[in-house]
C-alpha positions as CSV (number, residue, x, y, z in Angstrom):
1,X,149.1,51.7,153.7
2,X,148.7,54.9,152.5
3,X,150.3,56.8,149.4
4,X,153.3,58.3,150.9
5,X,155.0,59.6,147.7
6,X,153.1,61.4,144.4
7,X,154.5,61.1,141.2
8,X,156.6,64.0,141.1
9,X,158.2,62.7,144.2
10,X,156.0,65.2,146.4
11,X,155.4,64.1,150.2
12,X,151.2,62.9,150.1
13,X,149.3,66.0,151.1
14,X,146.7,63.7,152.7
15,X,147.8,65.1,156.3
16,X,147.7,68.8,155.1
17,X,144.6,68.9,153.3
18,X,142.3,66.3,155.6
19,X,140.1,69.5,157.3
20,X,140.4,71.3,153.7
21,X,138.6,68.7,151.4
22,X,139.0,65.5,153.1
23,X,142.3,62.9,152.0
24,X,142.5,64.3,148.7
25,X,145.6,66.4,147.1
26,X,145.4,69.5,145.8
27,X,145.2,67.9,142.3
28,X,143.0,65.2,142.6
29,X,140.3,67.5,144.6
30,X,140.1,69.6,141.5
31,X,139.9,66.7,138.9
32,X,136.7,65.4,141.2
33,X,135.1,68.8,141.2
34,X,135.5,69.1,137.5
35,X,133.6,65.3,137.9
36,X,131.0,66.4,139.4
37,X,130.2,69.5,137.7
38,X,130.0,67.4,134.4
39,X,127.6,65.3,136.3
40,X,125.1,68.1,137.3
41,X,126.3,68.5,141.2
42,X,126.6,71.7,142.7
43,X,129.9,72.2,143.4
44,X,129.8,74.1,146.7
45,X,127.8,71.3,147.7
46,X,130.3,68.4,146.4
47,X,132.4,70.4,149.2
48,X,130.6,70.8,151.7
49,X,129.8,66.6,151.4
50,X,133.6,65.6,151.2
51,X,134.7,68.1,154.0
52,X,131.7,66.8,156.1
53,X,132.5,63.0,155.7
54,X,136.3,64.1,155.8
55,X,136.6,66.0,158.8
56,X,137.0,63.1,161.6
57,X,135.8,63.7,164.8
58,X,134.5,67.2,165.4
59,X,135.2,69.5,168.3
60,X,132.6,69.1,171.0
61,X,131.6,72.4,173.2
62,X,129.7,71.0,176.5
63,X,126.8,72.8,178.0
64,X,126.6,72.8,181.9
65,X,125.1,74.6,184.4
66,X,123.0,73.4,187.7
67,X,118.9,72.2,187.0
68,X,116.8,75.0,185.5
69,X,119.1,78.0,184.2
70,X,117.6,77.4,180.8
71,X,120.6,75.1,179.3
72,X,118.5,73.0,176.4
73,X,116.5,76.1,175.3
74,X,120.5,78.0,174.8
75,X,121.3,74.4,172.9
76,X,118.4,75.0,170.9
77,X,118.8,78.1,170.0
78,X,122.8,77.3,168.9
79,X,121.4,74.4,166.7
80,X,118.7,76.4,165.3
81,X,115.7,74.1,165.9
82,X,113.5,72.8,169.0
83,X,115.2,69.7,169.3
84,X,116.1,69.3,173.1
85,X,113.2,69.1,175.6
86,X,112.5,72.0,177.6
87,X,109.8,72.3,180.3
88,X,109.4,75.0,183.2
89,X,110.9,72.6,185.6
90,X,114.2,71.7,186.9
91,X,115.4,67.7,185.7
92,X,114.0,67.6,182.9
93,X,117.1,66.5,180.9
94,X,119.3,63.6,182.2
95,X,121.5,62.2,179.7
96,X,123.8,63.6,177.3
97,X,122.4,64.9,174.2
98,X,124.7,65.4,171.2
99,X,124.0,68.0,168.2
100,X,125.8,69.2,165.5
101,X,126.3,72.6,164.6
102,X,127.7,75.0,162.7
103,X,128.1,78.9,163.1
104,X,130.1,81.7,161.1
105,X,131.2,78.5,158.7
106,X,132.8,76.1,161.4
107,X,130.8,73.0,162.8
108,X,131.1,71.5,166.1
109,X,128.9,69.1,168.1
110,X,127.2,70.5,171.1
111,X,126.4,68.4,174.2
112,X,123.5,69.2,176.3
113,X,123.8,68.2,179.7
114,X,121.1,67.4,182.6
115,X,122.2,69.9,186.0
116,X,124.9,69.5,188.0
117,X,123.8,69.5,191.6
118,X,126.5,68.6,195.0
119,X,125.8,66.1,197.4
120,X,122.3,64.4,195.5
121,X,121.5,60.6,195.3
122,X,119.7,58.3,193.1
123,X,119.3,59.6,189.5
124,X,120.1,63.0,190.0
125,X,123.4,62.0,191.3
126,X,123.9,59.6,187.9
127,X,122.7,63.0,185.9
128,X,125.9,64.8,187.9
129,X,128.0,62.0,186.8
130,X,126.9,62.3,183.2
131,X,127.0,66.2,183.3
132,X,131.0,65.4,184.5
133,X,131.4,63.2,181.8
134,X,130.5,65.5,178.7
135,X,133.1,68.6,180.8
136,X,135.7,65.4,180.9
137,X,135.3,64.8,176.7
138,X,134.7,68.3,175.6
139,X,137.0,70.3,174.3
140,X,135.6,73.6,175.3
141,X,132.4,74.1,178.1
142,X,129.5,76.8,178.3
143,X,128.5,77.4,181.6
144,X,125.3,78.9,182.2
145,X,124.3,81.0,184.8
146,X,120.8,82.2,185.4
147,X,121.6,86.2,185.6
148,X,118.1,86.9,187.4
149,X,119.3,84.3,190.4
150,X,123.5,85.2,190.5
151,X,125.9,82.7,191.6
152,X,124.7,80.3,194.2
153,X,126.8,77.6,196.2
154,X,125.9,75.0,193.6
155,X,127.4,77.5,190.5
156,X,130.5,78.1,192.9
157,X,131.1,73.8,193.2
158,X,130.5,73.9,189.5
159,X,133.5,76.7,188.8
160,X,136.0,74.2,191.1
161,X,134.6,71.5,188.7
162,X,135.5,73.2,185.1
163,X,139.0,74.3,186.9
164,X,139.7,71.1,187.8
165,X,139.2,69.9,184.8
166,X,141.7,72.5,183.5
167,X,139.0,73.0,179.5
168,X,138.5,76.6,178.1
169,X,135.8,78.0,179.7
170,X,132.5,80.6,178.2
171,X,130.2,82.2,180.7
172,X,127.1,82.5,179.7
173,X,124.6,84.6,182.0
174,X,121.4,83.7,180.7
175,X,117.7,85.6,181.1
176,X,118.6,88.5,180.1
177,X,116.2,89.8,178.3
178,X,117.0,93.7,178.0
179,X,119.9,96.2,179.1
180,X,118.0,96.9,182.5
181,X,119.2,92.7,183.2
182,X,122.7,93.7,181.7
183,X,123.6,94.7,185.3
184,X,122.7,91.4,187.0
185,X,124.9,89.6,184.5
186,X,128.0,91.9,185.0
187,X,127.5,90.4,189.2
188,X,128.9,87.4,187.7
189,X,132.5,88.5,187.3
190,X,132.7,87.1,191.3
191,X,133.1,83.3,189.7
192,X,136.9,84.6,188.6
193,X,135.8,83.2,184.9
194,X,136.3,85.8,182.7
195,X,133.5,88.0,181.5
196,X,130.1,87.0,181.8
197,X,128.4,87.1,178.3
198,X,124.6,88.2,179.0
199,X,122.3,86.2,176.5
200,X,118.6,85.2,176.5
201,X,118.3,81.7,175.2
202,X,114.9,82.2,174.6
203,X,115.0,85.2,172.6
204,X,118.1,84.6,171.2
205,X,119.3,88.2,172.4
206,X,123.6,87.6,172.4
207,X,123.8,84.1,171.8
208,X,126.0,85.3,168.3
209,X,128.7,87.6,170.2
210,X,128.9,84.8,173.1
211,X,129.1,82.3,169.6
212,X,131.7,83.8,168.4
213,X,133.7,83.9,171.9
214,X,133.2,79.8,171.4
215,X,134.7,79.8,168.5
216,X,137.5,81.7,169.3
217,X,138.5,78.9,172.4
218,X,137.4,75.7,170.7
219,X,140.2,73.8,168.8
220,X,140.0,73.7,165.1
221,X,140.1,69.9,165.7
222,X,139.9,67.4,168.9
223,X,142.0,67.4,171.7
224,X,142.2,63.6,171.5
225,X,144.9,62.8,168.6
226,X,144.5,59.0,168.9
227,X,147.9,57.9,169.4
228,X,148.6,59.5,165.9
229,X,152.3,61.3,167.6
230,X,154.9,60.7,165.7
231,X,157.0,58.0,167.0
232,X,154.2,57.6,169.8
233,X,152.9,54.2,170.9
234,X,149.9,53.1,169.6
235,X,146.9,52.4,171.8
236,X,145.0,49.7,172.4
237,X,141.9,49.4,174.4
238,X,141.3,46.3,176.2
239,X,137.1,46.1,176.7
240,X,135.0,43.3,177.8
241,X,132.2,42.1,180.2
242,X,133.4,42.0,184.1
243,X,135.8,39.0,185.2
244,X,136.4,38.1,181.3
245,X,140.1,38.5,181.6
246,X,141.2,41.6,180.6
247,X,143.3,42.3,183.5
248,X,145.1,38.7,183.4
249,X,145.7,39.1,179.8
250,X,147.3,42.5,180.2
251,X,149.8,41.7,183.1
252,X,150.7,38.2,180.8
253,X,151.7,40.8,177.8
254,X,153.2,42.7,180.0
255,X,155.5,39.7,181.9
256,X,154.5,41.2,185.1
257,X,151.4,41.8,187.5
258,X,150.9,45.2,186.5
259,X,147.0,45.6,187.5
260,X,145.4,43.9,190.1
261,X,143.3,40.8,189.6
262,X,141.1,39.1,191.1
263,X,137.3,36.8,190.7
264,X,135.5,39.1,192.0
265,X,133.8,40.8,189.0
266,X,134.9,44.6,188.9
267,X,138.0,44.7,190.5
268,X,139.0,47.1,187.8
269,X,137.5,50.3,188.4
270,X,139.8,53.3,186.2
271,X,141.2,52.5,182.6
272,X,145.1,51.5,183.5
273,X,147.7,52.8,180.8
274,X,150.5,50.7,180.7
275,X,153.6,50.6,177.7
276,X,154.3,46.8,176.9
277,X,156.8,45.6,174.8
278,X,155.4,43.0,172.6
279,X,156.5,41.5,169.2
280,X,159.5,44.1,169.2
281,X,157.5,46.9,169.4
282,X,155.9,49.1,172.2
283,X,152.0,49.8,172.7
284,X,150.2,51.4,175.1
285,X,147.6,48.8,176.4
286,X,144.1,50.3,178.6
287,X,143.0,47.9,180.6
288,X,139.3,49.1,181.1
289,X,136.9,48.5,184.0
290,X,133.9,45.8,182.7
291,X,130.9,46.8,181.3
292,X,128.4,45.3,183.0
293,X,125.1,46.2,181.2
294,X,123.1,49.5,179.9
295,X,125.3,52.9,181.2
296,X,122.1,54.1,182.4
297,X,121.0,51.3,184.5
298,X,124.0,51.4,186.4
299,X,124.8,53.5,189.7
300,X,127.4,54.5,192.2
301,X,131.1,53.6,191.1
302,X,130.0,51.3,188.2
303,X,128.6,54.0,186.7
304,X,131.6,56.1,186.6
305,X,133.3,53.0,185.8
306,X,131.6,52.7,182.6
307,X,131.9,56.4,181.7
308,X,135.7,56.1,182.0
309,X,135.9,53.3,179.6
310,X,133.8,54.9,177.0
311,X,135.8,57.6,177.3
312,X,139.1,55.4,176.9
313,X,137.5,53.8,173.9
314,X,137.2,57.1,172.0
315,X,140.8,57.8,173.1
316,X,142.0,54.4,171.9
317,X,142.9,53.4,168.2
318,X,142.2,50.0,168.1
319,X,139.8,48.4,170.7
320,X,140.4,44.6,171.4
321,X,137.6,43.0,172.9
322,X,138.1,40.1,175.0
323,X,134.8,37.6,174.9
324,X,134.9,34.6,177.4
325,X,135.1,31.4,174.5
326,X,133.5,29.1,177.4
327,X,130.5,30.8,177.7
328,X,127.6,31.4,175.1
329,X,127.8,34.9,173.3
330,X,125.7,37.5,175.3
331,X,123.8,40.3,174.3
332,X,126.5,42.4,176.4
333,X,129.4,40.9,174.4
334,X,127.5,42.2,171.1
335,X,126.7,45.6,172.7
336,X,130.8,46.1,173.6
337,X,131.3,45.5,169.8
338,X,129.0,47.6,168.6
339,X,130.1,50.2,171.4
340,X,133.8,49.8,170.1
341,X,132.4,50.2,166.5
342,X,130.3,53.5,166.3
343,X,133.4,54.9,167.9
344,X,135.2,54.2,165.1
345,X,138.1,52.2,166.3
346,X,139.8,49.6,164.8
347,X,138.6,46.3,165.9
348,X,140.1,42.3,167.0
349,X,138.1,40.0,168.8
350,X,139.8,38.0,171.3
351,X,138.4,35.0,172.7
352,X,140.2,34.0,176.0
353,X,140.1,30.6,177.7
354,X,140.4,28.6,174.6
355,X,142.7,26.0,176.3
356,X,139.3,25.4,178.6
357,X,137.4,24.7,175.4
358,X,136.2,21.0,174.5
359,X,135.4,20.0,170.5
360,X,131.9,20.1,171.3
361,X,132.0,23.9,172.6
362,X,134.4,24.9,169.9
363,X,131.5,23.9,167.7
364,X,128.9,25.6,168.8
365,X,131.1,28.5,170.0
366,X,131.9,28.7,166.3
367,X,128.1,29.0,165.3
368,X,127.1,31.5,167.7
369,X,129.9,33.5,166.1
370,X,128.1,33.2,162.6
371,X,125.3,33.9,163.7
372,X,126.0,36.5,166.8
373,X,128.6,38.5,165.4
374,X,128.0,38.7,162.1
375,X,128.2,42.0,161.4
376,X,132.0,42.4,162.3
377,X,132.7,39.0,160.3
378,X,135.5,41.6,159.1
379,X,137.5,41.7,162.4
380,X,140.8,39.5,163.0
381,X,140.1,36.8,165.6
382,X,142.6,35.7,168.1
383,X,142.2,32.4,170.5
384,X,143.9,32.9,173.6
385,X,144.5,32.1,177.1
386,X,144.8,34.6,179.4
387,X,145.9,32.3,182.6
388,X,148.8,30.1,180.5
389,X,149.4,33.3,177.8
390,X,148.7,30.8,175.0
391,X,148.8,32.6,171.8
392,X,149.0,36.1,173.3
393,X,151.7,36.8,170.9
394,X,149.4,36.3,167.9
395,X,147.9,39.0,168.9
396,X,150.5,41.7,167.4
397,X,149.9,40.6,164.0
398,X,146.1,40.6,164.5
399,X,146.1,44.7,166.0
400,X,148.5,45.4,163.1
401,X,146.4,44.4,160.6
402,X,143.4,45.9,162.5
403,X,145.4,49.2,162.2
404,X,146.9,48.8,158.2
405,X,142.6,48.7,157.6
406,X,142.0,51.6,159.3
407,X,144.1,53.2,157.8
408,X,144.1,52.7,154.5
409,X,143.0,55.4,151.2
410,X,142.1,53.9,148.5
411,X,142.7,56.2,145.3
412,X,139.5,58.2,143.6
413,X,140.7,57.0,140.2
414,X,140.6,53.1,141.3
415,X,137.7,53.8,143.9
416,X,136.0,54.7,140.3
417,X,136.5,52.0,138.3
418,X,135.9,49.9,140.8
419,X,132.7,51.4,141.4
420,X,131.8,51.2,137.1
421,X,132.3,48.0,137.8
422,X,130.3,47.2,140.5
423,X,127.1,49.6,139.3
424,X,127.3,47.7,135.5
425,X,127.7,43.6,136.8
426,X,125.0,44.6,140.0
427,X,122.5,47.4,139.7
428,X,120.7,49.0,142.3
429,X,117.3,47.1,142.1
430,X,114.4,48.7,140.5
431,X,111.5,51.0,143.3
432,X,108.7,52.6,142.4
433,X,109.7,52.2,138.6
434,X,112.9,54.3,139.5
435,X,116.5,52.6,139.8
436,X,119.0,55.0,141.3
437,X,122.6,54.8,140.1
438,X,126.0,55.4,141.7
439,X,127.9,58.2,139.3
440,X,130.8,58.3,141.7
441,X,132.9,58.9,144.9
442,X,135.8,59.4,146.7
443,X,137.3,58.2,149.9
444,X,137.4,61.3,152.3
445,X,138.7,60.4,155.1
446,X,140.7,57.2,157.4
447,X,140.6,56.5,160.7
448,X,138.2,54.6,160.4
449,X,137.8,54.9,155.9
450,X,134.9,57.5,155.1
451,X,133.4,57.1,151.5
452,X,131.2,59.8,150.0
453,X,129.3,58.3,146.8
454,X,126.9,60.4,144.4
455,X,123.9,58.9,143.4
456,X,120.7,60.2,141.4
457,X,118.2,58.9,143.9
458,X,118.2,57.3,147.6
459,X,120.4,54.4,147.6
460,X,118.9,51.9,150.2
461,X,121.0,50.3,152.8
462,X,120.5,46.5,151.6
463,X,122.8,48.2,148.8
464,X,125.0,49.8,151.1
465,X,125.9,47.0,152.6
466,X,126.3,45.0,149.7
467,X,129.1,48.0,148.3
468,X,130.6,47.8,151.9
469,X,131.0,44.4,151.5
470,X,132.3,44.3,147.9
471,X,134.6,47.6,149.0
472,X,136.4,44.5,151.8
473,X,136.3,42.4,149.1
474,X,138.6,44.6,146.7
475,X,140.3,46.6,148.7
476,X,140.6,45.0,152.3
477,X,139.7,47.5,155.2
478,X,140.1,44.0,157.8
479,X,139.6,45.1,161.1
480,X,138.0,48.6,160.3
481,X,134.6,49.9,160.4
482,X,133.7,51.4,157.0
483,X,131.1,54.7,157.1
484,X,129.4,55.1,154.1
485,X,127.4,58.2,153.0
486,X,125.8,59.2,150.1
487,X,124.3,62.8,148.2
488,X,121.8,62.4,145.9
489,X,121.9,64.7,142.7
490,X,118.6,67.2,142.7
491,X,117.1,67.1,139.6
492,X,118.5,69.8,137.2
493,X,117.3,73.4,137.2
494,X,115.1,72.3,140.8
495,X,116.6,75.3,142.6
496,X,115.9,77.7,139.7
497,X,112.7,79.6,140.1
């Protein structure tokens, strides 16, 4: 659904310019800027907002190392604030942490990690599993190494991790305070990483050369291209509670028994690729291992369970998630959604054993959706049956649409007028004898739509939702999240002294 063609019968230059400024052309990018000068925005900063809300997902740089080398004190120094917790004591962090950052113009997130230890039980073996998690999604690692210890066994099992898992690779040796510690560091060329780079966290003493070393292996963009190949099948990430039917419904689309299935909850353990041919085209379905409850309450192999379907969620484009009709909604079912939607994936709710479903059920079930799932009223719903593969084929149509929202652009000039519109018929109500009004936006970004509006005061998120709502209305976006931000104007001459 996007604008393939531009009047002077151009190819779109959404795909070339979407890291420059967002999904505008070359063109239209300057006719906004010229916008917002007129309306008292510093342009630099009209930028900087469009190439922020624009960029998709950013490159992520993991930071690992075993308990106590000093990791969240080098995270805070790269994010330049005390944000991480940091106490003289090994275990202090546990889960993931994620950051943005930015250094020598680039941004990136950073993950900070709790340490990786061999052969530990109980939480600190759930901590490993996380610490394994952020190498398995990152796109580059730091390992640190505390250069006043050298390499122990535990640093050694953690170098046969990061080569396993085959990501670019920056040793730091950390605690180094002076050039008399420069020595200790250089010990470290024994891991067969590459050269160490000595840095103290603390002081902040090399943390920009070993920076700039980060830069140099992370990927201008993420690894993960979503299915987005050409000619590639798209993929489609079946999620749900344990013994829902997600493996049923997947060997039914696929005419075969593909995965294994069985009543015992959790047979499913790893995310299961499989191509399917369905409604004459081919898709890559992930049949995904139940989510049971809260990641962190889990242990032993439904933990890593639940870490692998996270992980295939973020690889998937759309996420279909399956909800067991003959049972009331559950607070897990809406955590799944929401799961599906902050990743940004396109979304259809499928509600299996329908055929099991008396007209008494079908009322209620059809209240607790109003009431339960409210807030993705915007996702296509499909009734099936995973045992008889009753209306499985409806649900091609369904993901298609799903996808056609994600990925549609909506043109700055109509986004515009729509948003005149909208601003003169429903203003933004009246606080603290101050009413804040939308002066414009564009659309920077799909997959899932990313809207940038400029405003001259805080727009509050009653009104948000009421332009996300009226943004479906007009211009569709079924089946996709919609992220809104918005930059306030500062008032003129406020940065003049």
């Amino acid at each position: 659904m996007n604008d393939q063609i531009q009047p002077d019968g151009s190819e779109a230059p959404e795909a070339a310019h979407e890291h420059e400024h967002g999904a505008l052309g070359d063109a239209e990018y300057a006719e906004f800027m010229e916008l917002a000068a007129d309306e008292g925005f510093d342009p630099e900063e009209v930028g900087d907002a469009i190439e922020a809300a624009g960029h998709g997902p950013l490159p992520v740089v993991a930071v690992v190392g075993r308990p106590n080398v000093g990791k969240s004190t080098l995270v805070n120094r790269i994010i330049g604030r005390r944000e991480a917790v940091v106490e003289d004591r090994p275990g202090v962090t546990r889960d993931r942490v994620t950051y943005e950052a930015e250094w020598a113009g680039r941004r990136f997130k950073v993950v900070d990690t709790g340490g990786w230890e061999q052969d530990v039980l109980g939480i600190d073996a759930s901590v490993a599993a996380q610490a394994e998690y952020a190498i398995e999604a990152a796109d580059a690692v730091v390992f640190v190494v505390d250069a006043t210890v050298g390499a122990t066994d535990t640093d050694e099992a953690v170098v046969r991790l990061l080569r396993k898992a085959g990501k670019p690779v920056v040793l730091c040796a950390n605690k180094v305070d002076g050039p008399s510690g420069e020595a200790d560091a250089a010990y470290l060329w024994s891991l067969g990483l590459g050269e160490p780079h000595p840095v103290s966290a603390l002081h902040g003493r090399g943390t920009g050369d070993m920076l700039d070393k980060v830069l140099e292996v992370l990927p201008q963009a993420p690894a993960q291209t979503f299915g987005t190949t050409v000619g590639g099948p798209r993929r489609v990430a079946l999620i749900g509670r344990p013994n829902v039917g997600k493996s049923s419904l997947l060997n039914k689309v696929a005419g075969e028994e593909r995965v294994v299935v069985n009543e015992l909850a959790g047979t499913t353990r790893d995310p299961v690729d499989e191509l399917v041919e369905l409604g004459g085209k081919t898709w890559r379905f992930v049949d995904t291992a139940g989510i049971r409850k809260r990641v962190h309450l889990q242990q032993g192999a439904d933990y890593y369970a639940s870490l692998r379907t996270a992980a295939a969620v973020e690889k998937a484009e759309v996420a279909v998630v399956l909800i067991d009709a003959a049972e009331s909604i559950s607070v897990q079912d809406q955590r799944i959604v929401t799961m599906a939607v902050e990743a940004g994936r396109a979304l259809v709710l499928a509600f299996n054993k329908w055929d099991t479903l008396d007209e008494e059920r079908r009322y209620y079930l059809e209240r607790e959706i109003e009431t339960d799932l409210a807030q993705v009223s915007w996702a296509p719903r499909v009734n099936v049956s995973a045992r008889t593969g009753r209306h499985v084929e409806k649900l091609v149509p369904a993901i298609e649409t799903a996808l056609a929202g994600w990925e549609t652009r909506v043109p700055t000039g109509r986004l515009n007028a729509f948003l005149g519109e909208l601003v003169a018929s429903h203003p933004h109500p009246v606080r603290g004898g101050k009413q804040p009004r939308i002066l414009f936006g564009t659309q920077a970004g799909t997959k899932p739509p990313r809207f940038v509006l400029f405003a001259t005061g805080f727009i509050e998120a009653g009104y948000r939702r009421f332009i996300e709502r009226r943004l479906r209305e007009e211009f569709g976006f079924e089946g996709t999240p919609i992220h809104i931000s918005v930059r306030v104007r500062e008032r003129r001459g406020a940065k003049k002294k």
